[in-house]
C-alpha angles and dihedrals in degrees: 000000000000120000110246090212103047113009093229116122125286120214126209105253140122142276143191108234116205119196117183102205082185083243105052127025103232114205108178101183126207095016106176110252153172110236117198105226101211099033101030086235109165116218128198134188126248087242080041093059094040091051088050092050104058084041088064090039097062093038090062088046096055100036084058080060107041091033090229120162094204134032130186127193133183108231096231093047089046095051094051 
């Protein structure tokens, strides 16, 4: 894959996503990602995103239940 933002070359690795809901601190750890080698860019799929985003979803569900101020998932637990 090629960076957008530099045009340099993007490897397969993985990331850790945070996401700060104002109300809850979401760490989703080893997220499967593109990582640009010379700009650091991180790139992440469409089914990626989507996947993300319903991670993040149930995590402020659950945090408005359990009154936690920080959650931490690992990717492939939460995609299941």
């Amino acid at each position: 894959m090629v960076c957008m933002t530099c045009g340099a070359v993007a490897k397969k690795g993985t990331n850790t996503s945070v996401t700060d809901t104002g109300d809850c601190l979401i760490i989703v750890r080893n997220v499967p990602c593109y990582k640009c080698s010379e700009c650091s860019e991180i790139i992440y799929s469409g089914d990626v995103v989507q996947q993300l985003e319903k991670i993040i979803k149930a995590a402020k569900e659950l945090s408005k239940t359990v009154s936690q101020e920080i959650a931490i998932v690992e990717y492939t637990q939460g995609a299941a």
